[in-house]
N, CA and C atoms as an extended XYZ file, in Angstrom:
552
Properties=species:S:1:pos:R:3:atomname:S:1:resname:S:1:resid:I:1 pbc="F F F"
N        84.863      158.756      150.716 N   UNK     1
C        86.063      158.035      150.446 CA  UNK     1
C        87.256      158.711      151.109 C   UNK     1
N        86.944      160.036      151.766 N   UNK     2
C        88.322      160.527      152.614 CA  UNK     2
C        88.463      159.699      153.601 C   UNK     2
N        87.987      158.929      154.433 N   UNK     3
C        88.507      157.992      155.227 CA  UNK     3
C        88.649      157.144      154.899 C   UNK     3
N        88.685      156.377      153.619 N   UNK     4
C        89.262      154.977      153.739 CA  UNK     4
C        90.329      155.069      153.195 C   UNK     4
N        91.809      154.475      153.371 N   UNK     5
C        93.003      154.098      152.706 CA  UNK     5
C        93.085      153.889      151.067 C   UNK     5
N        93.933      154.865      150.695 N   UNK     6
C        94.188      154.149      149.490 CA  UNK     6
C        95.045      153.303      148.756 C   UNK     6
N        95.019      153.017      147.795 N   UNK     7
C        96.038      151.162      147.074 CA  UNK     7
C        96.834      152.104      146.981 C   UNK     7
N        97.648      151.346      146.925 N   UNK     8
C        99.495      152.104      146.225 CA  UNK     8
C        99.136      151.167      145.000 C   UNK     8
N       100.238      151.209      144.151 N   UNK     9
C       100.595      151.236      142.926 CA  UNK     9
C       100.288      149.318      143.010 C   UNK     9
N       100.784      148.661      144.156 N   UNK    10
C       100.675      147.277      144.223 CA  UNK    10
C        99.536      146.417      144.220 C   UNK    10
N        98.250      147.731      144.639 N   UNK    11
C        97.317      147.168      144.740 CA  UNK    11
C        96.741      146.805      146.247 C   UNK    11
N        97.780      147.396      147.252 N   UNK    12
C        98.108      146.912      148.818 CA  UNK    12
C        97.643      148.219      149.184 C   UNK    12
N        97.141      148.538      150.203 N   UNK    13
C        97.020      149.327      151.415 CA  UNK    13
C        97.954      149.928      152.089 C   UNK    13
N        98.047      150.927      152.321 N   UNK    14
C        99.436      151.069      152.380 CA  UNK    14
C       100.076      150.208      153.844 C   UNK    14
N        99.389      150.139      154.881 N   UNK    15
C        99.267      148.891      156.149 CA  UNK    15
C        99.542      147.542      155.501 C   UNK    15
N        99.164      147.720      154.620 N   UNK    16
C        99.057      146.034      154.507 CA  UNK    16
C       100.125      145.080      154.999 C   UNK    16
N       101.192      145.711      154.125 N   UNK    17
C       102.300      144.880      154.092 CA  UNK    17
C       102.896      145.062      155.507 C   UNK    17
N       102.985      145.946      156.760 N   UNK    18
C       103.281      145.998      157.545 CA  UNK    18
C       102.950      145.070      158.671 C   UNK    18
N       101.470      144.694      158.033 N   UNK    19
C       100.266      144.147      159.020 CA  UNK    19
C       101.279      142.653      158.594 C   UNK    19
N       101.271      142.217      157.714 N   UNK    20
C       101.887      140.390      157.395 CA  UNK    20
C       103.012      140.564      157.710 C   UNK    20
N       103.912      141.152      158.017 N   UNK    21
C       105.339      141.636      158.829 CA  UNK    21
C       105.049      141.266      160.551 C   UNK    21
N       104.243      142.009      160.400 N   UNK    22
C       104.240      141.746      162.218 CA  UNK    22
C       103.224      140.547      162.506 C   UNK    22
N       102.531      139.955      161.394 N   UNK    23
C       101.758      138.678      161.827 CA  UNK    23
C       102.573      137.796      161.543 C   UNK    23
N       103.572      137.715      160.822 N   UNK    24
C       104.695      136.590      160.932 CA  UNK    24
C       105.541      136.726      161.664 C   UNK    24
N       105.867      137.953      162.529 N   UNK    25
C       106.812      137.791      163.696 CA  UNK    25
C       106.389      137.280      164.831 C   UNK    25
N       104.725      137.448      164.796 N   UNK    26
C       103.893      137.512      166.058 CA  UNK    26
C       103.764      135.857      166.163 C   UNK    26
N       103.628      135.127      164.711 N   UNK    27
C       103.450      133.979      164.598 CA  UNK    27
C       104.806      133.333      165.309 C   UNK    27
N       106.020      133.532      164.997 N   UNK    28
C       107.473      133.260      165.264 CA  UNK    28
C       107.394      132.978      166.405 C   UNK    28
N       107.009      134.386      167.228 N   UNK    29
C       107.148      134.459      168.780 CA  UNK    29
C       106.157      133.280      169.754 C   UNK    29
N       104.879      133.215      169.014 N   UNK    30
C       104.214      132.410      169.153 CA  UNK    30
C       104.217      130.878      169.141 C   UNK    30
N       104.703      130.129      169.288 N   UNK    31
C       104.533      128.593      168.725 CA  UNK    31
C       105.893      128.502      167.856 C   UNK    31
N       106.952      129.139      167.865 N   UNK    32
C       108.076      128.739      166.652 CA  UNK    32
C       107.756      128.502      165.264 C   UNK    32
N       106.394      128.684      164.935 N   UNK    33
C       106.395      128.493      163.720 CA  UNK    33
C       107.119      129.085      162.631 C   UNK    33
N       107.295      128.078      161.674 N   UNK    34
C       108.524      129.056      160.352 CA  UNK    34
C       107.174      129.512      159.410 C   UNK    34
N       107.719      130.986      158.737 N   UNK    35
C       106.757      131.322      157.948 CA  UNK    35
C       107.304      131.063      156.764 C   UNK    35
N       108.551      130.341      156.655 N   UNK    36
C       108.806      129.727      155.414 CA  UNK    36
C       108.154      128.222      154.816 C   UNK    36
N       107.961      127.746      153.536 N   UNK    37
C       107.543      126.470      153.280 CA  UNK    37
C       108.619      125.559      153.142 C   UNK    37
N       108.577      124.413      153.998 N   UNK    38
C       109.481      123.633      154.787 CA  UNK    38
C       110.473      122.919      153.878 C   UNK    38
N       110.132      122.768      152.396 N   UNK    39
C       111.155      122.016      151.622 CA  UNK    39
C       111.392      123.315      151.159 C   UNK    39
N       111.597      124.370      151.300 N   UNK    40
C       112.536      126.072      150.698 CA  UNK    40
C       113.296      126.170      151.940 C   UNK    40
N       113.366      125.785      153.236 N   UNK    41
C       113.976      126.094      154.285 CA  UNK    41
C       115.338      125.992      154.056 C   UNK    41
N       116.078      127.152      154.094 N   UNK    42
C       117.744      127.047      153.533 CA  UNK    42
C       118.169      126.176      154.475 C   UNK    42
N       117.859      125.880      156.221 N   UNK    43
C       118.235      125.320      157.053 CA  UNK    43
C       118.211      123.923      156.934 C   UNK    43
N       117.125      123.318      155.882 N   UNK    44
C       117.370      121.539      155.966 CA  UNK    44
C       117.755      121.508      154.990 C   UNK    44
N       117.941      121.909      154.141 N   UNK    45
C       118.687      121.740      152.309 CA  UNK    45
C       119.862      120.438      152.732 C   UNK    45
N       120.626      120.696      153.619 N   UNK    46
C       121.671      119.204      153.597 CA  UNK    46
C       120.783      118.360      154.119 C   UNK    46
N       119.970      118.036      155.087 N   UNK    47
C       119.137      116.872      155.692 CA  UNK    47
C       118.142      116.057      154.392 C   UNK    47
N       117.590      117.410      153.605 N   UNK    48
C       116.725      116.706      152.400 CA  UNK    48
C       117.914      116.254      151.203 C   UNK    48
N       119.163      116.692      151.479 N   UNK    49
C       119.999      116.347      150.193 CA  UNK    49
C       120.433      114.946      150.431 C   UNK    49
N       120.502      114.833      151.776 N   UNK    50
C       121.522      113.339      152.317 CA  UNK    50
C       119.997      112.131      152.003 C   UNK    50
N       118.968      112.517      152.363 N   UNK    51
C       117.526      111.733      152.367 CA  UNK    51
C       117.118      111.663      150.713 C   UNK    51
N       117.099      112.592      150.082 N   UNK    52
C       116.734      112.037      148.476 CA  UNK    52
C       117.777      111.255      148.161 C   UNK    52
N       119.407      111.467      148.461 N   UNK    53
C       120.612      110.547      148.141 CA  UNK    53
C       120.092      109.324      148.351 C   UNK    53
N       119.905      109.190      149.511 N   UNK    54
C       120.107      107.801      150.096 CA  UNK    54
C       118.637      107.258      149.720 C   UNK    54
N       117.517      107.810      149.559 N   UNK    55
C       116.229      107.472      148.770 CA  UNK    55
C       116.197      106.948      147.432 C   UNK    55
N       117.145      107.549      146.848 N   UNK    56
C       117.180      107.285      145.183 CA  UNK    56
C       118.270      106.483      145.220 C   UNK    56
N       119.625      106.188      145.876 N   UNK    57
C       120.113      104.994      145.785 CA  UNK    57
C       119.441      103.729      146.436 C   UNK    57
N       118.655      103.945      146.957 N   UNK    58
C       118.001      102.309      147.989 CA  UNK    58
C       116.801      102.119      146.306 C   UNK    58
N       116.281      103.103      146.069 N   UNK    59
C       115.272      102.834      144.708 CA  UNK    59
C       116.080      102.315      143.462 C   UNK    59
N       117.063      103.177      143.339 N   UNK    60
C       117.677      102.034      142.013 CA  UNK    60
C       118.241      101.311      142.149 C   UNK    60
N       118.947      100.622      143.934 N   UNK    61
C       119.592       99.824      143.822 CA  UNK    61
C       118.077       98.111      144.005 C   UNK    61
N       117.312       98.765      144.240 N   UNK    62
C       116.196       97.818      143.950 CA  UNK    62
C       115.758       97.258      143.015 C   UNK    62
N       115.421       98.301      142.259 N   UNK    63
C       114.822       98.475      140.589 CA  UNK    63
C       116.043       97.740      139.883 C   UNK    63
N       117.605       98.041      139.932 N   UNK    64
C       118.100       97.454      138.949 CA  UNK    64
C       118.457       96.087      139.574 C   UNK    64
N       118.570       95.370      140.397 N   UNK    65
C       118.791       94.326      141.127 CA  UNK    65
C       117.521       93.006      141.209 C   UNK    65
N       116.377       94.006      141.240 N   UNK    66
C       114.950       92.667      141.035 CA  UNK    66
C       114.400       93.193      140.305 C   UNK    66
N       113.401       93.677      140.170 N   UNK    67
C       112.127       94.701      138.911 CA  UNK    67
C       112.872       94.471      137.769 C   UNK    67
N       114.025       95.299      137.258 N   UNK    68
C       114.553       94.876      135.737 CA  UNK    68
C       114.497       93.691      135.861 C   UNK    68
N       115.205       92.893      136.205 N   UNK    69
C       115.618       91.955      135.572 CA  UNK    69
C       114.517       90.970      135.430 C   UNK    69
N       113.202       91.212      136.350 N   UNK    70
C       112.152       90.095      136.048 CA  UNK    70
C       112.021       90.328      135.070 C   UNK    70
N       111.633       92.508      134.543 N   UNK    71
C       111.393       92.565      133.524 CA  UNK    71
C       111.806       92.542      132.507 C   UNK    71
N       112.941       92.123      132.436 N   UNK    72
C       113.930       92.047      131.200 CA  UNK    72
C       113.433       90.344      130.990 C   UNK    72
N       113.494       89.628      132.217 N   UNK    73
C       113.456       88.146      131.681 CA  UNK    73
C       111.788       88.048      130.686 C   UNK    73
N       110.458       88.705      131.571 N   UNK    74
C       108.881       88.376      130.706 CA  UNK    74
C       109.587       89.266      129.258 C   UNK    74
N       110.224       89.841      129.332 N   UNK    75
C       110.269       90.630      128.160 CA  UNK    75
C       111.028       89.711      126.639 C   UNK    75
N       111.918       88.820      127.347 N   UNK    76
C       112.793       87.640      126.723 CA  UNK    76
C       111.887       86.888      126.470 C   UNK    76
N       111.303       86.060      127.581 N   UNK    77
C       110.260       85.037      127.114 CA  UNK    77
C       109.567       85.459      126.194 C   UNK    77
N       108.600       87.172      126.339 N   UNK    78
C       107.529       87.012      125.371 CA  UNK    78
C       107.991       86.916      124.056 C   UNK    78
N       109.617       87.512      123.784 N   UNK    79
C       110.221       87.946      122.388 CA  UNK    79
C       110.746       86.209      122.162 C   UNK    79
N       110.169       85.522      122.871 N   UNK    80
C       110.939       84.195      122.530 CA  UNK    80
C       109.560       83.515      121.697 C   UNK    80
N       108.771       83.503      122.405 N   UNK    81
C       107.670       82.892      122.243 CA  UNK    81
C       106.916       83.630      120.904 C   UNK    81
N       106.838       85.182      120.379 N   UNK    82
C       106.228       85.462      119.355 CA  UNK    82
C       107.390       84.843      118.655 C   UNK    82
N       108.829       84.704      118.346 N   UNK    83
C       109.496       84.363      117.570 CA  UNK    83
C       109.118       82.911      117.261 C   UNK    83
N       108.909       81.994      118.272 N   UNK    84
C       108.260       80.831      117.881 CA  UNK    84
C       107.294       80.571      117.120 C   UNK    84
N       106.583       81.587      117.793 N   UNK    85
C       105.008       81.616      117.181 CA  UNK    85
C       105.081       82.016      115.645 C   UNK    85
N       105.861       82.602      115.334 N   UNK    86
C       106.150       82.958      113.920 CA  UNK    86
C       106.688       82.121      113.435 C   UNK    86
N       107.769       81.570      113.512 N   UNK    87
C       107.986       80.417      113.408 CA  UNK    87
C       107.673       79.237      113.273 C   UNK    87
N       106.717       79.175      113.622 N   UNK    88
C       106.091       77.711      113.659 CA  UNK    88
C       104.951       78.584      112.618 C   UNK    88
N       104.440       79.295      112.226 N   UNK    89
C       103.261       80.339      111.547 CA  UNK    89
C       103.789       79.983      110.414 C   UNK    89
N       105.084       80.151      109.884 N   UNK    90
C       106.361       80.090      108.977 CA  UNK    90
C       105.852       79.141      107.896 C   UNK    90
N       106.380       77.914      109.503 N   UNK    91
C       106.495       76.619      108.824 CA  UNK    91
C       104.276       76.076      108.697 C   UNK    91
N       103.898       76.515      109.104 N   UNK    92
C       102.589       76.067      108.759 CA  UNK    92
C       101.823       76.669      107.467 C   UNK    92
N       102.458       77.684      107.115 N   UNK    93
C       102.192       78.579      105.842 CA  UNK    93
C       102.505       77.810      104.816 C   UNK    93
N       103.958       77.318      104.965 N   UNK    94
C       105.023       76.703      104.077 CA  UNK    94
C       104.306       75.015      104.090 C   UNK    94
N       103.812       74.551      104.818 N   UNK    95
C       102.803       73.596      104.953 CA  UNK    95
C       101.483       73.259      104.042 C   UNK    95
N       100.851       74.915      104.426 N   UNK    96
C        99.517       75.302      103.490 CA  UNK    96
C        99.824       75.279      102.307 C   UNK    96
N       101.108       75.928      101.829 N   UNK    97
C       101.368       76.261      100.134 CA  UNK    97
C       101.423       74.760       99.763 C   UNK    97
N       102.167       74.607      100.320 N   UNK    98
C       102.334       72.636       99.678 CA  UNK    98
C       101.523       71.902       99.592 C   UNK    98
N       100.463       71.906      100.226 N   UNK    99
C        98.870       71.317      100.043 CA  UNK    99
C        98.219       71.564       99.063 C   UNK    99
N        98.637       73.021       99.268 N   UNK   100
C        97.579       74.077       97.936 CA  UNK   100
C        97.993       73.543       96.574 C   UNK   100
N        99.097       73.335       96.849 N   UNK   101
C        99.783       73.009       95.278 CA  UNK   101
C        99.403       71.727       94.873 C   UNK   101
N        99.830       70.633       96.097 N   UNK   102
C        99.391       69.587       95.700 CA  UNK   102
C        98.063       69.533       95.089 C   UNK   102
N        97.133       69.683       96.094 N   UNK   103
C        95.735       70.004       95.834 CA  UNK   103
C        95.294       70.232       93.823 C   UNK   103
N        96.153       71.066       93.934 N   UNK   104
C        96.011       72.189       92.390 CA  UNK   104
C        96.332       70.936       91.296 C   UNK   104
N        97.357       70.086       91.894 N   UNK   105
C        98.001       69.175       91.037 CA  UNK   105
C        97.401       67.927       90.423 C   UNK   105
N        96.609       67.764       92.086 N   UNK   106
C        95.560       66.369       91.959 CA  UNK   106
C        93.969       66.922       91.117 C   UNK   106
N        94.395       68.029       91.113 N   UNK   107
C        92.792       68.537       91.019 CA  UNK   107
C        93.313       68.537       88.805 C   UNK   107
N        94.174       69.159       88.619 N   UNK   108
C        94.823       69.141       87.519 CA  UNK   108
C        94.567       67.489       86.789 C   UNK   108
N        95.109       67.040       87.154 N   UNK   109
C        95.345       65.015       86.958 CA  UNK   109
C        93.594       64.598       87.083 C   UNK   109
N        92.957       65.364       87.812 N   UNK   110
C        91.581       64.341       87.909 CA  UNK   110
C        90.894       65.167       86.590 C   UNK   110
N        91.332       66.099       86.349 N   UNK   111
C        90.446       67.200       85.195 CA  UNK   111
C        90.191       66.629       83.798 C   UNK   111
N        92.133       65.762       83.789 N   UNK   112
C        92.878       65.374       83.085 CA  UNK   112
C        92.427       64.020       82.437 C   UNK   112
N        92.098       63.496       83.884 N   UNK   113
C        91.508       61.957       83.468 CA  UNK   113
C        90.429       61.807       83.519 C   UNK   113
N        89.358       62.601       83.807 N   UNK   114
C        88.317       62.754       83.574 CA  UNK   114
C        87.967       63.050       82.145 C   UNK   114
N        88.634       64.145       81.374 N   UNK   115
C        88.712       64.083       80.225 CA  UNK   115
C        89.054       63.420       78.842 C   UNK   115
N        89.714       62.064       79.368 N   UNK   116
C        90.528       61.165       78.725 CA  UNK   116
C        89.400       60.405       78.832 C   UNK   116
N        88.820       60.148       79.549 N   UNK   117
C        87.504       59.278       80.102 CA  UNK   117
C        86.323       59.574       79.322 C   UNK   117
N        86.120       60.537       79.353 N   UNK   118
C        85.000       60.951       78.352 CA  UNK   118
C        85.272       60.995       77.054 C   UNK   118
N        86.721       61.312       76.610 N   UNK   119
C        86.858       61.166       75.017 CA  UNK   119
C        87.081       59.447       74.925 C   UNK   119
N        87.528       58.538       75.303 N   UNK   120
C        87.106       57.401       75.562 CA  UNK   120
C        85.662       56.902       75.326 C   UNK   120
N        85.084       57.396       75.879 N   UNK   121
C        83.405       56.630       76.264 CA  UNK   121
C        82.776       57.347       74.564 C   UNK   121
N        83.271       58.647       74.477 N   UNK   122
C        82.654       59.372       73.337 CA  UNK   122
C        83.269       58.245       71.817 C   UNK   122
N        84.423       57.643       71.945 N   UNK   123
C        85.357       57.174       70.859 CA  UNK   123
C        84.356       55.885       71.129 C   UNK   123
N        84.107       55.531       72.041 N   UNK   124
C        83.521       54.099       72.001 CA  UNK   124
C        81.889       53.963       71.890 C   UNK   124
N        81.389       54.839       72.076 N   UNK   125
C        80.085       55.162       71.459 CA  UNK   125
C        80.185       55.529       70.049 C   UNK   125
N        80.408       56.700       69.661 N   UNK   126
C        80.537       56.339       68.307 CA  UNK   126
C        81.242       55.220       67.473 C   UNK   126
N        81.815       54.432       68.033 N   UNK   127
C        81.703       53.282       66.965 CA  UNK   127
C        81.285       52.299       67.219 C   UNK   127
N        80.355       52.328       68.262 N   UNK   128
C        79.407       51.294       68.940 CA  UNK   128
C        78.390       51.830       67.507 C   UNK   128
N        78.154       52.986       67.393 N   UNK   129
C        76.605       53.475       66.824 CA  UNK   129
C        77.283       53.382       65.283 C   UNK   129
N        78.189       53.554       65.011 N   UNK   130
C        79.019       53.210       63.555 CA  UNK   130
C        78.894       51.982       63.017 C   UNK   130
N        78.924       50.794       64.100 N   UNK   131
C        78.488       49.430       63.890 CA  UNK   131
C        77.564       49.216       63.891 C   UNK   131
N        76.679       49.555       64.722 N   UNK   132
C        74.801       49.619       64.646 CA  UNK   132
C        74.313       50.219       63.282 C   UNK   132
N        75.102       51.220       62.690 N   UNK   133
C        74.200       51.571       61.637 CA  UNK   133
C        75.092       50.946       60.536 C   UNK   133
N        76.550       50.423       60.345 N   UNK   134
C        76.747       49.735       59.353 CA  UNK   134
C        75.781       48.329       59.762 C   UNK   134
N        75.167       47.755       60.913 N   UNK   135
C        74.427       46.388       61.090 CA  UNK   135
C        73.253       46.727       59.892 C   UNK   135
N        72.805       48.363       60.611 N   UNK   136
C        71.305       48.374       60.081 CA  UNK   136
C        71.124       48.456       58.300 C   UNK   136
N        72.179       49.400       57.744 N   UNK   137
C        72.294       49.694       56.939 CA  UNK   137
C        71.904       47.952       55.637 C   UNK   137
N        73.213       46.947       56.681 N   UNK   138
C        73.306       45.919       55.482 CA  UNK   138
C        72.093       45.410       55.380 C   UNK   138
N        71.436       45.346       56.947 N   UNK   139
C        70.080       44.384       57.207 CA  UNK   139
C        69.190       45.180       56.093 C   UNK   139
N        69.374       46.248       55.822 N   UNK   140
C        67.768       47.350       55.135 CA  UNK   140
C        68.295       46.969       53.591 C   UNK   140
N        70.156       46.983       53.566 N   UNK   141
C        70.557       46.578       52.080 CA  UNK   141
C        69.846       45.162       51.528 C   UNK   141
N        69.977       44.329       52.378 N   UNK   142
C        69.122       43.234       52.292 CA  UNK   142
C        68.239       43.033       51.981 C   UNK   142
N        67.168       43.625       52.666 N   UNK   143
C        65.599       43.669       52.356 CA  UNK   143
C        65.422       44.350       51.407 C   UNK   143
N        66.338       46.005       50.973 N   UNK   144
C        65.967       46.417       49.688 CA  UNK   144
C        66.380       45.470       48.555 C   UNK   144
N        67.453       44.493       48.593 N   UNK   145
C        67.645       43.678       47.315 CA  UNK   145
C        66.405       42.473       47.219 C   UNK   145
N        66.436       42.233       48.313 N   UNK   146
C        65.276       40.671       48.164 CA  UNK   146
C        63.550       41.565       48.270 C   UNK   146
N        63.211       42.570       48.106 N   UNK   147
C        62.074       43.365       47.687 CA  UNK   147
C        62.308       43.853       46.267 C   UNK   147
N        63.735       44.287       45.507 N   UNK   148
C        63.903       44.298       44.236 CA  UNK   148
C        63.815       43.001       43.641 C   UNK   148
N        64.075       42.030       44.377 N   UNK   149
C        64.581       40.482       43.478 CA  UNK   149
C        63.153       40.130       43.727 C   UNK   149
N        62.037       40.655       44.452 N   UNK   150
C        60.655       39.994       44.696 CA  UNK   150
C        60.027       41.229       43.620 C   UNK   150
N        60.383       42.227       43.270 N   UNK   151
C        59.367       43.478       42.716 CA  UNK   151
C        59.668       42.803       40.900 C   UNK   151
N        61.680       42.756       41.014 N   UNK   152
C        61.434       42.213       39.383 CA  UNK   152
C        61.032       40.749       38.952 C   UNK   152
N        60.912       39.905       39.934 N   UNK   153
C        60.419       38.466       39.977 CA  UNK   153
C        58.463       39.047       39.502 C   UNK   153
N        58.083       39.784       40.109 N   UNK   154
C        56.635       39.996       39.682 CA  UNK   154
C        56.634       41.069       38.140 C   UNK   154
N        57.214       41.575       38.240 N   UNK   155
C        57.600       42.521       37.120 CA  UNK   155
C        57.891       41.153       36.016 C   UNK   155
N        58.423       40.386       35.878 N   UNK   156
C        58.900       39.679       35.214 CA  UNK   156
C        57.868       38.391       34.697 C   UNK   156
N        57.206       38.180       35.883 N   UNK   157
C        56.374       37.209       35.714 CA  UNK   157
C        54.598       38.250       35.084 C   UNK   157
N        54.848       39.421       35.241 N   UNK   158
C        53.583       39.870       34.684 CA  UNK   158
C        54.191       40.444       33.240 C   UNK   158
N        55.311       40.366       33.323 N   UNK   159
C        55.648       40.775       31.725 CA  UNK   159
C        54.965       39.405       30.641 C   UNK   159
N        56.196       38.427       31.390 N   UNK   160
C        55.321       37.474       30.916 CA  UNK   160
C        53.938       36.665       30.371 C   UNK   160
N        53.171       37.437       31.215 N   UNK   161
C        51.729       37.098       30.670 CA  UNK   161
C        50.917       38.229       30.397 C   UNK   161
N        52.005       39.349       29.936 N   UNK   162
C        51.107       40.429       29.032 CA  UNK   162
C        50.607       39.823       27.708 C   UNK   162
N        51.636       39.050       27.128 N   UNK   163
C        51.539       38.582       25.790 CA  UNK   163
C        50.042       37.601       25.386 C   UNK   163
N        50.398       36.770       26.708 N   UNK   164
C        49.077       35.463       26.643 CA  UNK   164
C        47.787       36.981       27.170 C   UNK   164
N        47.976       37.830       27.983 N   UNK   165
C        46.510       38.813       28.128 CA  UNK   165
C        46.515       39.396       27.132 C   UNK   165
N        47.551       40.086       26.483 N   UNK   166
C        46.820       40.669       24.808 CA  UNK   166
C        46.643       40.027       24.167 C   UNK   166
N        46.785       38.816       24.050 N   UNK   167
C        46.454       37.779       22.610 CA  UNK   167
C        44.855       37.754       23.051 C   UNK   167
N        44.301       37.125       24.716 N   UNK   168
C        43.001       37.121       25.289 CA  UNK   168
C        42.202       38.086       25.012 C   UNK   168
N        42.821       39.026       25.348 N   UNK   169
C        42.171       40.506       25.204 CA  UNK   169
C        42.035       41.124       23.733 C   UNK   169
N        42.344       40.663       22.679 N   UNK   170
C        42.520       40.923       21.566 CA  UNK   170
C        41.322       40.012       20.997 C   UNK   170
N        41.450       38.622       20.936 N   UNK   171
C        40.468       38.217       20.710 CA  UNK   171
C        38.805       38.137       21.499 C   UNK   171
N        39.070       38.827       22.353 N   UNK   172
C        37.868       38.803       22.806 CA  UNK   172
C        37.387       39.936       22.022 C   UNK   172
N        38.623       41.545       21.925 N   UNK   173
C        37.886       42.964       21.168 CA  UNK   173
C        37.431       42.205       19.703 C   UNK   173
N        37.975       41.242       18.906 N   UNK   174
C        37.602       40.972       17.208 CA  UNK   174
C        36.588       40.013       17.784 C   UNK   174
N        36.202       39.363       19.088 N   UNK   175
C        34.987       39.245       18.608 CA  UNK   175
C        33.677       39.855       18.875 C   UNK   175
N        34.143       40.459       19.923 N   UNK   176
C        32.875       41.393       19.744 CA  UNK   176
C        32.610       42.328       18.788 C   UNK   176
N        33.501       42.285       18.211 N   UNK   177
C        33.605       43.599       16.817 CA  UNK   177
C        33.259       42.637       15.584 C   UNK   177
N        33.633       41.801       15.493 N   UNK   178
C        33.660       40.706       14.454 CA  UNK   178
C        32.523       39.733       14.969 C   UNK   178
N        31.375       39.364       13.591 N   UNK   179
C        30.597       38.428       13.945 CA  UNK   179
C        30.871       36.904       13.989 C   UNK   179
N        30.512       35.799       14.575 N   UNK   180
C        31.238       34.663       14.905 CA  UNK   180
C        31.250       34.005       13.822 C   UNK   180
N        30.429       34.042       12.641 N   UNK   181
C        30.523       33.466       11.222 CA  UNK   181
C        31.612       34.232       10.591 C   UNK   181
N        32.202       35.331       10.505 N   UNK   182
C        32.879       35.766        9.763 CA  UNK   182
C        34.439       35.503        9.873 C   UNK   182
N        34.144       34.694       10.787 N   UNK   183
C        35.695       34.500       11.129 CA  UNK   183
C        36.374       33.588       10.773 C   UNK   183
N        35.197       32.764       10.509 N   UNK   184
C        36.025       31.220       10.117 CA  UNK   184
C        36.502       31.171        8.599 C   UNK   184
């Protein structure tokens, strides 16, 4: 390692920096090249100042003259058109409720008369069947009186000829008990 160079503190050789000294002069002499980077060049600083000027006024005098204002106008329309759209959303909501209600109302009224309808039909059946069984009742009252007026008509007529069968029946027991001479 005694012959090779050692770093300085920079990390450089101690040549080093001498060596890029004279390769950028050598470059200079060579071809004019600048070993500076061309937008740091203190020498065009007014040429790039007058060129971004006049760059950035030709750009905004563009931008604010056509570009905005299309985009300001799609930007109007679209804020026109959701406002419609809501709007008209509004009034179709306000549309729906009123249906709904109606709806609720007719549906209410048919519940209504449907129920009136059936206590109806129920009021008129039962006294459809109120009359059927006051019919049946008299028709059975009937037959039970003219089956009493036929039970005491036989009741009456066999009362009647208990008297003439025990007198029969009596004399038939005295004579078989009794001899036929003894009677006379």
């Amino acid at each position: 390692m005694a012959g090779e160079p050692q770093a300085t503190e920079s990390g450089h050789a101690p040549g080093a920096v001498g060596d890029a000294v004279h390769a950028v002069a050598a470059a200079g002499a060579h071809g004019g090249e600048a070993a500076v980077f061309p937008p740091f060049d203190a020498t065009t600083f007014a040429g790039q100042l007058f060129w971004f000027a006049l760059t950035f006024g030709a750009l905004y005098f563009i931008l604010s003259r056509y570009v905005l204002p299309m985009v300001s106008a799609v930007l109007a329309k679209r804020q026109a058109t959701v406002k419609g759209d809501l709007d008209a959303a509004a009034i179709q909501s306000a549309a729906a409720e009123d249906a709904r209600a109606a709806m609720e109302k007719s549906t209410a009224k048919a519940r209504n008369d449907a129920r009136a309808m059936i206590e109806k039909a129920r009021a008129d059946m039962t006294a459809k069947l109120a009359a059927e069984q006051e019919a049946a009742e008299a028709r059975l009252s009937t037959r039970i009186r003219a089956a009493e007026a036929k039970v005491d008509a036989e009741r009456t007529k066999a009362l009647s000829e208990v008297p003439a069968m025990a007198e029969a029946l009596a004399r038939e027991i005295a004579d078989r008990l009794a001899p036929k001479g003894a009677r006379a």
